[in-house]
MMTF fields as JSON, N, C-alpha, C and O atoms, coordinates in Angstrom:
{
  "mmtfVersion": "1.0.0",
  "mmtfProducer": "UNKNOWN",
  "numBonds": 255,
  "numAtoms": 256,
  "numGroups": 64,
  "numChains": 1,
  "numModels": 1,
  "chainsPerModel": [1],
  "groupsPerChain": [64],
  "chainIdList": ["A"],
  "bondAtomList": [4, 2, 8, 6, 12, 10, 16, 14, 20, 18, 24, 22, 28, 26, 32, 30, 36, 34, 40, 38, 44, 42, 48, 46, 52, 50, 56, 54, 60, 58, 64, 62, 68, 66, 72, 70, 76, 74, 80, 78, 84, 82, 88, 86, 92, 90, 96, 94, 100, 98, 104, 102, 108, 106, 112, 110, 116, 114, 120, 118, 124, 122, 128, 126, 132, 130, 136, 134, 140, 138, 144, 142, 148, 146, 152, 150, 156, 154, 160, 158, 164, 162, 168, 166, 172, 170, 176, 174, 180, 178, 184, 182, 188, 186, 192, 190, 196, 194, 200, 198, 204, 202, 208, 206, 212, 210, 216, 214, 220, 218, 224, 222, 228, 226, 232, 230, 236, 234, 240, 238, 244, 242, 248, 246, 252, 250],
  "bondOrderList": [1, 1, 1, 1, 1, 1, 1, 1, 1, 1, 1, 1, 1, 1, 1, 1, 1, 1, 1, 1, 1, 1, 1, 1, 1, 1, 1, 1, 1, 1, 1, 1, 1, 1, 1, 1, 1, 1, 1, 1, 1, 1, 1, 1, 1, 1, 1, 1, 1, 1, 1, 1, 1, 1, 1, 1, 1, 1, 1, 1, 1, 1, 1],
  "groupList": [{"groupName": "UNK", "atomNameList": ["N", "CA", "C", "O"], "elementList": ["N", "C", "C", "O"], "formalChargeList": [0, 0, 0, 0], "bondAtomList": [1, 0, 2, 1, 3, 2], "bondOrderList": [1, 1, 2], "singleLetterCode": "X", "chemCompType": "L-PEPTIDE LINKING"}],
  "groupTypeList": [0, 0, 0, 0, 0, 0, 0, 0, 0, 0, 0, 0, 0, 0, 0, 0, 0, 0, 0, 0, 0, 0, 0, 0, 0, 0, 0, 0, 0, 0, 0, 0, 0, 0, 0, 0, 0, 0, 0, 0, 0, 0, 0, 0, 0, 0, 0, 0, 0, 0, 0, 0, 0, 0, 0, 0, 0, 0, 0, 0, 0, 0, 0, 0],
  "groupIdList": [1, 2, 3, 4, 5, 6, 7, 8, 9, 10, 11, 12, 13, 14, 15, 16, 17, 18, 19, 20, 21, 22, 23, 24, 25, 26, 27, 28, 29, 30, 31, 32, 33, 34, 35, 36, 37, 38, 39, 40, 41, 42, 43, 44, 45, 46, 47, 48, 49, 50, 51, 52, 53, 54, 55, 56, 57, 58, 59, 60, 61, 62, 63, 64],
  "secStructList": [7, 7, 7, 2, 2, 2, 2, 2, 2, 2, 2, 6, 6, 1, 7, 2, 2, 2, 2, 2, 2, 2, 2, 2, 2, 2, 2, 2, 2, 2, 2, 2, 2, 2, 2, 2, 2, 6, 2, 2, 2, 2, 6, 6, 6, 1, 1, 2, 2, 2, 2, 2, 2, 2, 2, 2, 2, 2, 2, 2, 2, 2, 6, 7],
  "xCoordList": [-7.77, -6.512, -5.994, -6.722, -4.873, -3.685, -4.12, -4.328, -4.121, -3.348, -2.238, -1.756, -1.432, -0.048, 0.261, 1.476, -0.37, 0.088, 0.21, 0.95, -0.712, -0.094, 0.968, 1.779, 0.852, 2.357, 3.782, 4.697, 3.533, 4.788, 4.903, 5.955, 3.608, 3.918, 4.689, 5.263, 4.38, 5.002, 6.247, 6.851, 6.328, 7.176, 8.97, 9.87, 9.133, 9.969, 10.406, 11.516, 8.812, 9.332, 9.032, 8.373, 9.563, 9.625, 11.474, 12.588, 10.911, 12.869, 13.599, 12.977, 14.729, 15.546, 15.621, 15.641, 15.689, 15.333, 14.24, 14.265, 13.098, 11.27, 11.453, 10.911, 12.109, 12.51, 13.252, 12.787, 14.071, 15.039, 14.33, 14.153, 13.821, 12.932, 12.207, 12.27, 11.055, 10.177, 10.903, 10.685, 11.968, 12.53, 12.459, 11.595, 13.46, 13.711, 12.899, 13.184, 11.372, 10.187, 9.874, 9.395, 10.1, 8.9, 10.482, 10.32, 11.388, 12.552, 12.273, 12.098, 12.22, 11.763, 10.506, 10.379, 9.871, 8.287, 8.709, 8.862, 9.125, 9.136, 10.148, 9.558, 11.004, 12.01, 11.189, 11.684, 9.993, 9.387, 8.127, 7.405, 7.925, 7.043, 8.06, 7.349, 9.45, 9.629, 10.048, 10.301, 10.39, 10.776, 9.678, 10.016, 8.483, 6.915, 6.95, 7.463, 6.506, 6.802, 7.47, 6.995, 8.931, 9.674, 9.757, 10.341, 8.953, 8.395, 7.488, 7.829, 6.452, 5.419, 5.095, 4.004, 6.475, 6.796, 7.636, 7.484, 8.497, 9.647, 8.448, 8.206, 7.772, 6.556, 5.788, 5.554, 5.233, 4.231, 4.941, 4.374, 6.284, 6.65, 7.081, 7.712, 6.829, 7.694, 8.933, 9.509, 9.269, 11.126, 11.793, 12.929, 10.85, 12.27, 12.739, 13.689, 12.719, 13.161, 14.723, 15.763, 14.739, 16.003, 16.864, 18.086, 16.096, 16.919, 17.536, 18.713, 16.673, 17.487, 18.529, 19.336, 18.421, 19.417, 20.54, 21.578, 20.43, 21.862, 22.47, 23.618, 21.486, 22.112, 22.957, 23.981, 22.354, 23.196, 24.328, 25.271, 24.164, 25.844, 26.326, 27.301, 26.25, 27.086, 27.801, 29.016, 27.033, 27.396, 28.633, 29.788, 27.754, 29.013, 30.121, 31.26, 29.838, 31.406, 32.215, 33.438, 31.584, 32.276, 33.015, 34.136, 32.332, 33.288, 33.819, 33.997, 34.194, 34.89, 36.301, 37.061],
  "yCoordList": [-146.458, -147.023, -147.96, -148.747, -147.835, -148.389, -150.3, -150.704, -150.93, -152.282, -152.848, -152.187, -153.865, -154.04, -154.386, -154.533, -154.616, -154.669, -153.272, -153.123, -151.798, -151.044, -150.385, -149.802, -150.606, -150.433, -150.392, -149.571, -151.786, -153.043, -152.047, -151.543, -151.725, -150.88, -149.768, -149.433, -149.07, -148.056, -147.438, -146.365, -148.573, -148.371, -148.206, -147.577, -148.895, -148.289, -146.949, -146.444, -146.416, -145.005, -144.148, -143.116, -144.602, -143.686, -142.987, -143.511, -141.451, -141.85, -142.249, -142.246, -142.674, -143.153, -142.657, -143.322, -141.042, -140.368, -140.672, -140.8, -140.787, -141.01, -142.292, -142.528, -143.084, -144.539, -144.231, -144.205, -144.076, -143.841, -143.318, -143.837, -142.458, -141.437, -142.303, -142.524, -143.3, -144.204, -144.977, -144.878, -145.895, -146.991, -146.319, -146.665, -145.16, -144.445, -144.387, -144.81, -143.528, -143.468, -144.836, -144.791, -146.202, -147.208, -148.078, -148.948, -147.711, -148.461, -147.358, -147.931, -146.603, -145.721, -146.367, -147.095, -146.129, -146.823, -147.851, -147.899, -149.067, -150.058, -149.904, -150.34, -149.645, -149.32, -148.591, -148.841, -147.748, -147.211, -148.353, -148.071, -149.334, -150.031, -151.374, -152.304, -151.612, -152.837, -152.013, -152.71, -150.061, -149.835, -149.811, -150.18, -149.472, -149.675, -150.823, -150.89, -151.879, -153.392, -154.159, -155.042, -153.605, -153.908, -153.27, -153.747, -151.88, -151.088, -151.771, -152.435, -152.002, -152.893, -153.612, -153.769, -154.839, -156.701, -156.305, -157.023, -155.099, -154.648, -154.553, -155.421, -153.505, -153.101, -154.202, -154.328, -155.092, -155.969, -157.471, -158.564, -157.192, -158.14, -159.431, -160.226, -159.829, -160.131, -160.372, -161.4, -159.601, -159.45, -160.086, -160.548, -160.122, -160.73, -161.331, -161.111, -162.754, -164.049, -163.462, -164.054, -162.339, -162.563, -161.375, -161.237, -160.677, -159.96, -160.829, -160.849, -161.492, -162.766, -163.77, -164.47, -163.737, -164.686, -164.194, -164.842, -162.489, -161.609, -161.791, -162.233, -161.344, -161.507, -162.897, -162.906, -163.692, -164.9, -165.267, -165.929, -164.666, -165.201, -163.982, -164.405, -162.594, -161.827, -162.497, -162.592, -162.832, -163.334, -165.059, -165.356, -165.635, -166.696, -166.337, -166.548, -165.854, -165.022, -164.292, -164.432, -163.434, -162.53, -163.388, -163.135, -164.267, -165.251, -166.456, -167.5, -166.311, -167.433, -167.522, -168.378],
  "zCoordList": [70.417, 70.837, 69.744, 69.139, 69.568, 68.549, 69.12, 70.264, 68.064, 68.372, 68.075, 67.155, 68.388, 68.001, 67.056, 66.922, 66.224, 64.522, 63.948, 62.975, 64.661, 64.093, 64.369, 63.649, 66.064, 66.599, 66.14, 66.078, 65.816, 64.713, 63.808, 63.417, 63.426, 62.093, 61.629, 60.593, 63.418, 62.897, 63.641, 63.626, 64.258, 65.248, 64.436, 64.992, 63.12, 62.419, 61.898, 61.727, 61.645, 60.996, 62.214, 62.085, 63.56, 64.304, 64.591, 64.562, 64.876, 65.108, 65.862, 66.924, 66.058, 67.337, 68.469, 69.505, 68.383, 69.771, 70.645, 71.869, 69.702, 70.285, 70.892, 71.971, 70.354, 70.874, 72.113, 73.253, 71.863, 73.698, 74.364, 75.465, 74.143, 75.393, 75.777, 76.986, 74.805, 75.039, 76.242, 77.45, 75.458, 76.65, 77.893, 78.699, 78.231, 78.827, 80.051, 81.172, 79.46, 80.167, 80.805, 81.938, 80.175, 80.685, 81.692, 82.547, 81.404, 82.389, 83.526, 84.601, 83.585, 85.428, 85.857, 86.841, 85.271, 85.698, 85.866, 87.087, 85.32, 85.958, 86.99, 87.979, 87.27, 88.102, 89.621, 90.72, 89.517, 90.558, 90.921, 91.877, 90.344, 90.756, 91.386, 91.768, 91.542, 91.736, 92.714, 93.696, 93.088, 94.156, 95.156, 96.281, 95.002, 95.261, 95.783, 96.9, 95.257, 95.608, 96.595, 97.309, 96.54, 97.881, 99.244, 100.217, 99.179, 100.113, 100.413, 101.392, 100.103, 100.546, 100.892, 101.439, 100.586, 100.759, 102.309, 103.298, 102.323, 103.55, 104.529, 105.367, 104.364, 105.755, 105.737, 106.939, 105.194, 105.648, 105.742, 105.737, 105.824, 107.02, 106.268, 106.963, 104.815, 103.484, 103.481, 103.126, 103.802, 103.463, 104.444, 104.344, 105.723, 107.013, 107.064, 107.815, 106.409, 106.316, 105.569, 105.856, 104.669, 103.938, 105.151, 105.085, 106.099, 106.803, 107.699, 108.057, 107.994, 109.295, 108.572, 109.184, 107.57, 106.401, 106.39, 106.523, 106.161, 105.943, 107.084, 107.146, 108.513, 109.378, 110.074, 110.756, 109.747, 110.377, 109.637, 110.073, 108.126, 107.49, 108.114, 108.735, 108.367, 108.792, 110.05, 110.221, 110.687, 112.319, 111.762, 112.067, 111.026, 110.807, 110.247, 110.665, 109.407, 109.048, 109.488, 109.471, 109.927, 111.726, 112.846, 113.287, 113.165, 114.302, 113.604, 114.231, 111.773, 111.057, 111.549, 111.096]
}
């Protein structure tokens, strides 16, 4: 396995395409793990505090 100095290294004479694809690849992945994440925080009960949040400005604003 590469370390990041040779990375650095060579990460110039790579071409621009190999690069985009790269970004490309690791922005979904992260993108499927923060969708992962909030599936997980939603079902185990995490998240409710901001559902009851939405809901009560909906409701104050509704009878504003």
């Amino acid at each position: 396995m590469r370390n990041i100095d040779e990375d650095e290294a060579t990460e110039d004479a790579r071409p621009r395409q190999e690069m985009k694809e790269l970004y490309s690849c690791l922005a979904q992945h992260d993108g499927r793990c923060w969708d992962n994440q909030i599936e997980t925080d939603a079902l185990s009960g995490k998240l409710d505090f901001l559902a009851k949040e939405a809901i009560a400005d909906h409701n104050r604003y509704k009878n504003a």
